[in-house]
C-alpha positions as CSV (number, residue, x, y, z in Angstrom):
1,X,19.3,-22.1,13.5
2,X,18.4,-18.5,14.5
3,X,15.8,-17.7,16.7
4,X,12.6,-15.4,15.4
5,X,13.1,-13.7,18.8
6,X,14.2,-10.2,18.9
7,X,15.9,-7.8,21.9
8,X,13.3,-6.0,23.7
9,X,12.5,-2.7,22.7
10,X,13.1,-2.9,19.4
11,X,10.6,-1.9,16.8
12,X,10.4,-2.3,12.9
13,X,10.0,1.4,12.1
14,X,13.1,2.1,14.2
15,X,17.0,2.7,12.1
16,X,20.0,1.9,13.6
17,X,22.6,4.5,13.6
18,X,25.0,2.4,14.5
19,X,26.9,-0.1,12.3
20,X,24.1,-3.3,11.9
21,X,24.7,-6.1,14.2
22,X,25.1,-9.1,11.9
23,X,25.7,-12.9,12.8
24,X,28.2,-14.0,10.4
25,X,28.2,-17.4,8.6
26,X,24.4,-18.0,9.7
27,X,23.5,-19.0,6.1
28,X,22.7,-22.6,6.5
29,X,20.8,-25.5,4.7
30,X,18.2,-25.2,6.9
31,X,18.0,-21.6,6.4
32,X,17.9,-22.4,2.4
33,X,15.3,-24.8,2.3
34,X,13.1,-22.5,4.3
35,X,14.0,-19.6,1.9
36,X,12.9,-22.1,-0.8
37,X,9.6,-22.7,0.7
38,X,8.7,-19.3,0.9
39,X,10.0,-18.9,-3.0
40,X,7.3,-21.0,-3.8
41,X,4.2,-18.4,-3.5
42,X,6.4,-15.6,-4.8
43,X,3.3,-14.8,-6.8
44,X,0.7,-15.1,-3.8
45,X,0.4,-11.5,-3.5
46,X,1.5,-10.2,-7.0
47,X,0.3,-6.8,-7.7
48,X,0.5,-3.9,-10.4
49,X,2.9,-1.8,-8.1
50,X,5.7,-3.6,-7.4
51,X,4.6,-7.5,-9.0
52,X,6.6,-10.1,-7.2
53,X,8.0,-7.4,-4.9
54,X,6.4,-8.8,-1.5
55,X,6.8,-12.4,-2.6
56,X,10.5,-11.6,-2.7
57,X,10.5,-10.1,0.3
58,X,9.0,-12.9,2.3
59,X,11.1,-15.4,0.4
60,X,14.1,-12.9,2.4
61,X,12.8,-13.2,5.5
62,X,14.7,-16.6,6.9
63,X,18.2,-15.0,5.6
64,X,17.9,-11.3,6.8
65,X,17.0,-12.9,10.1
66,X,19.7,-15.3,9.9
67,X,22.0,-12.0,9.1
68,X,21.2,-9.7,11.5
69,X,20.1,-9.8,15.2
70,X,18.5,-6.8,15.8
71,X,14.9,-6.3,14.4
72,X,15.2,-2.6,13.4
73,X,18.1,-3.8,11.2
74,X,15.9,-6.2,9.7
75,X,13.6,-4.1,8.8
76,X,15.8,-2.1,6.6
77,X,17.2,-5.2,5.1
78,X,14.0,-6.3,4.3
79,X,13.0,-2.4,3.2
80,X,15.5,-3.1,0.3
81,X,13.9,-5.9,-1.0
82,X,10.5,-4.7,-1.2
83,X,11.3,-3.1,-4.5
84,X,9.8,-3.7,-8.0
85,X,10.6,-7.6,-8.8
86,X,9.2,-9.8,-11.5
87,X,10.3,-12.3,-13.3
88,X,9.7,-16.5,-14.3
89,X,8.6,-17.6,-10.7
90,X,10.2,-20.9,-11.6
91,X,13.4,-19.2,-11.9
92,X,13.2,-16.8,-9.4
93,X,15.1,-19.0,-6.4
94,X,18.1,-18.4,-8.5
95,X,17.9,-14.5,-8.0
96,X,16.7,-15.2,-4.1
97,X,20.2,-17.2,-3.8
98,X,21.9,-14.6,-5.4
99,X,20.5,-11.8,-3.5
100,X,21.3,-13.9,-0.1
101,X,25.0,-14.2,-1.3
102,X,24.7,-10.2,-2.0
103,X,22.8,-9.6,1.4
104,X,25.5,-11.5,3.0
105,X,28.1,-9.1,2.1
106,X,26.1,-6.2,3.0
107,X,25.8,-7.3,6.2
108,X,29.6,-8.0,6.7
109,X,30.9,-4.8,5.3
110,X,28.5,-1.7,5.6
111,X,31.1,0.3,3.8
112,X,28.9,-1.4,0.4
113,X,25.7,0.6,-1.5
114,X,22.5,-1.0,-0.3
115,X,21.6,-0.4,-3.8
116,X,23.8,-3.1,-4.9
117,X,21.2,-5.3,-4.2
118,X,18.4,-4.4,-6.0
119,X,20.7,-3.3,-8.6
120,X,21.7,-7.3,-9.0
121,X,18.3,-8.0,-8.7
122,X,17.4,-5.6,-11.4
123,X,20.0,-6.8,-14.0
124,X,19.1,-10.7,-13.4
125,X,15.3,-10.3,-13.7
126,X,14.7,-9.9,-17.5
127,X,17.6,-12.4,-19.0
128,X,16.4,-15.1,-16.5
129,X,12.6,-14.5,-17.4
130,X,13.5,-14.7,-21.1
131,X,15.2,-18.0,-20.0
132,X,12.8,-19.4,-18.1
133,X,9.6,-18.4,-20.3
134,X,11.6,-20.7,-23.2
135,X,12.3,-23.4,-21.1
136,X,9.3,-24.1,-18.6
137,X,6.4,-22.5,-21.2
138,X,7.5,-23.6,-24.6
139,X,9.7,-26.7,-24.0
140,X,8.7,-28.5,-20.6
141,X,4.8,-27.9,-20.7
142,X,4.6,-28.5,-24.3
143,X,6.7,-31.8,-24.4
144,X,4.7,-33.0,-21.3
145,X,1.7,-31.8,-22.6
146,X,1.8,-33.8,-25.6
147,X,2.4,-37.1,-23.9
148,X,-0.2,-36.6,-21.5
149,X,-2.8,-35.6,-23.8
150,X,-1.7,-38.5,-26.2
151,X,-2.4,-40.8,-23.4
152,X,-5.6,-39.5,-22.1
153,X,-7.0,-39.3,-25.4
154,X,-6.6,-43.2,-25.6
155,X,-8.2,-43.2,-22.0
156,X,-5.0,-43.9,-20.2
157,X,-5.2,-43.0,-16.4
158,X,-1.9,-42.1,-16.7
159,X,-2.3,-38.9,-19.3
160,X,-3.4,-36.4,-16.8
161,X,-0.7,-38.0,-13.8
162,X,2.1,-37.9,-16.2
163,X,1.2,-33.8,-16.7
164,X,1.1,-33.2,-13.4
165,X,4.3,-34.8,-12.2
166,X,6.1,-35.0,-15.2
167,X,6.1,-30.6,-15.1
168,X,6.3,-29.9,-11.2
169,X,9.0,-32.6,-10.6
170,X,11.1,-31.0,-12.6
171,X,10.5,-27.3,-11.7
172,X,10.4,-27.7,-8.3
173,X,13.7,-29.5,-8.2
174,X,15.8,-27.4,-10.7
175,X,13.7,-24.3,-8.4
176,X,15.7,-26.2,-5.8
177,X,19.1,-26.6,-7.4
178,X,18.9,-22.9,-8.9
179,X,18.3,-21.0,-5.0
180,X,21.7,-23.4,-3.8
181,X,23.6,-22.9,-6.8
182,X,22.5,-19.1,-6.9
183,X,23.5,-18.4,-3.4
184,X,27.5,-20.4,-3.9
185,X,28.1,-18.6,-7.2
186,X,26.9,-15.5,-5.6
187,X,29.5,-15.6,-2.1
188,X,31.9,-16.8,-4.9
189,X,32.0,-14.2,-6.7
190,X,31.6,-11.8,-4.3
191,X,34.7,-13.5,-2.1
192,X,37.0,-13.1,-4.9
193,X,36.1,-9.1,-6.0
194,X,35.5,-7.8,-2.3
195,X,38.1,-5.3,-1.4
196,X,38.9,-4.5,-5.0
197,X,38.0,-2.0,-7.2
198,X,35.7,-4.5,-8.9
199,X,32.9,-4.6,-6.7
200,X,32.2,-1.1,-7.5
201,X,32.2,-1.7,-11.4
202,X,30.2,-5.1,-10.8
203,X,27.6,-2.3,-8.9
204,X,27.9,-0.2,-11.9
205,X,27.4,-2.1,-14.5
206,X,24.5,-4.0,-12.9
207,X,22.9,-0.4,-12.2
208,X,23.4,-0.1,-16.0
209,X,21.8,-3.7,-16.8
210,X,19.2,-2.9,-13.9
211,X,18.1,0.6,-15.8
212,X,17.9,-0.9,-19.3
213,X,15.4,-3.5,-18.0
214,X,13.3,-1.1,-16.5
215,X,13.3,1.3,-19.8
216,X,12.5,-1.7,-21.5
217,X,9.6,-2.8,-19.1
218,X,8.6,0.9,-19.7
219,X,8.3,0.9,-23.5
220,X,6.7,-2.9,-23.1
221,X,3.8,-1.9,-20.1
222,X,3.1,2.2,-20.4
223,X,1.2,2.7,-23.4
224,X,-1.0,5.8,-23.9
225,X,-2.7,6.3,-27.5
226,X,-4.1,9.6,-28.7
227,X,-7.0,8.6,-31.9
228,X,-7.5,11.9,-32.5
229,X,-7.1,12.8,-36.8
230,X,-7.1,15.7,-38.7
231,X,-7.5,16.5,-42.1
232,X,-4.8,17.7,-44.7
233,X,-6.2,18.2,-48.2
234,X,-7.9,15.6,-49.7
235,X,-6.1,12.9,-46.8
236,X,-6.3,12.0,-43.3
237,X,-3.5,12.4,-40.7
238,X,-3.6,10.5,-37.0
239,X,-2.2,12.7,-34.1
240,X,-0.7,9.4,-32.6
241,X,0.9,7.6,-36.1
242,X,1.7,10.4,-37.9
243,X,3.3,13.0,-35.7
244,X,3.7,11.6,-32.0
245,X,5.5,8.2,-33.4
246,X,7.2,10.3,-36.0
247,X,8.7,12.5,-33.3
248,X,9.5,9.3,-31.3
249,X,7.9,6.4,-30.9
250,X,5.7,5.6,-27.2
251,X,7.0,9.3,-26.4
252,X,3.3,9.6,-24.5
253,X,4.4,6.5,-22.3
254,X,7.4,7.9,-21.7
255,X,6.4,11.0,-20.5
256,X,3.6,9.5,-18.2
257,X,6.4,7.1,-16.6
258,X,8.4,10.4,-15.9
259,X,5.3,12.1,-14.2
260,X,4.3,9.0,-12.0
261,X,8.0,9.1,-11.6
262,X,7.8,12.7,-10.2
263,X,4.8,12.4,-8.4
264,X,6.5,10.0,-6.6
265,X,9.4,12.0,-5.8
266,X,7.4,14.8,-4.5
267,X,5.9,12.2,-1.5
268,X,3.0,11.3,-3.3
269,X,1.1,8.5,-2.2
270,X,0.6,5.5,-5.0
271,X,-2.5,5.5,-3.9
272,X,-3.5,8.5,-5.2
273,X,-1.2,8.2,-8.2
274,X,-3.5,5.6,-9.6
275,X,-6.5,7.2,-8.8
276,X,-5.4,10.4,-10.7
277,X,-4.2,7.9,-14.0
278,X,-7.7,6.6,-13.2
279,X,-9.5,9.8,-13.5
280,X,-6.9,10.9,-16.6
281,X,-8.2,7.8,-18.5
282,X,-11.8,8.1,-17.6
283,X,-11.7,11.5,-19.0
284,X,-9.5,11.1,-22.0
285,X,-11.7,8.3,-23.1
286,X,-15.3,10.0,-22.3
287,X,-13.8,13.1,-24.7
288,X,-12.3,10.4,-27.3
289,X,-8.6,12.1,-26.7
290,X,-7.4,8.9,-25.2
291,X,-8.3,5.5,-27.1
292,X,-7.0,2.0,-27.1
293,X,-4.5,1.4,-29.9
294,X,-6.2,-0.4,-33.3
């Protein structure tokens, strides 16, 4: 067990110059099942900037303090994690596991990117969430669906109890299972490629993996639409259909992730970023340049 206490004089906003202090082989069950707890609201404060970003965060919080002793170091452990996340929540303990085994290692050999662990994190998110959509939403609910409603229909007591326990029994033990089995294959792996030339391609590629998701979430989320149409001879021809997706298709939401992307870069705050998307939309759809797609 590792105490919440911190040395005196040590502050969250304050960065370490020094190597991070780190208390090694902290990791325990205790600490997992409290890690496991706090996976369970990883969508208590979901929001449009980052999602699931703080809910992974505080799901961190029992292993970066299990990691490392000093507070400030902490902090930028934690810093990492605060990063865009979402994913199935139900499969999500399998990434925190992961990202513990990857934290871990961090923490043991500072030589290592801290990138390399949102860069995991980014490469696991979409396959798992593809998994976990096909097995919780169209294979658990719908099979326990059906027997419950079956029974309650009949006016069986036991239709709406076998819903409830029949789908959270299940997902909160394989939610279990996936955080313990996530974190072992994690230090696993990680024990047999550190000190190898592998661990830099396993960062690599996962960057790779990592960007593809988030051009994919891109062409999925970011979608602007121009209605505008002109007239050639006797025909009509849309701005948006007929020459901004024959050039390339979602090339608008493309171009406005690059400018948030900017913006951001040049220390502005989100705040204001939405507030100017905000005042973009308002006045692209007031003047009918900017429309919802048919």
């Amino acid at each position: 067990m590792t105490s919440d206490t911190t040395a005196p004089g040590t502050h969250l906003d304050e960065v370490s110059p020094e190597a991070p202090t780190t208390q090694t082989g902290r990791i325990t069950t205790a600490v997992l099942n409290r890690m496991y707890v706090r996976a369970l609201s990883i969508e208590a404060s979901f929001n449009y900037e980052r999602q699931q970003g703080l809910g992974f965060a505080y799901s961190m919080i029992p292993a970066v303090r299990a990691l490392y002793e000093k507070e400030s170091d902490q902090a930028a452990a934690l810093k990492k994690h605060l990063e865009f996340f979402n994913t199935t929540p139900y499969v999500a303990g399998a990434i925190v596991g992961v990202s513990t085994a990857v934290e871990e290692q961090l923490s043991q050999d500072p030589s290592l990117a801290p990138s390399t662990a949102n860069s995991v994190k980014a490469a696991l998110m979409g396959p798992l969430a593809g998994i976990g959509d096909s097995l919780y939403w169209g294979t658990i609910r719908l099979l326990v669906t059906g027997i419950g409603v079956s029974l309650a229909m009949a006016g069986n007591i036991l239709g709406p109890i076998i819903f409830l326990l029949g789908f959270n029994l299940p997902v909160q033990l394989l939610s279990y299972l996936y955080l313990r089995s996530g974190y072992r294959f994690g230090t696993k792996l990680l024990q047999r490629i550190s000190g190898s030339d592998a661990m830099s391609s396993l960062t690599y590629g996962a960057g790779i993996v990592g960007l593809m998701v988030i051009g994919g979430l891109t062409a999925s989320m970011v979608s602007v639409y121009v209605p505008l149409q002109f007239e050639v001879g006797e025909g009509v021809s849309s701005i948006q259909t007929d020459v901004l997706d024959g050039i390339m298709p979602g090339i608008l939401g493309l171009g406005a992730f690059w400018l948030v992307y900017w913006l951001l870069g040049k220390g502005w705050k989100t705040t204001w970023v939405l507030l100017a998307i905000f005042a973009v939309g308002l006045l692209g759809a007031l003047t009918g340049v900017l429309g919802t797609a048919p």
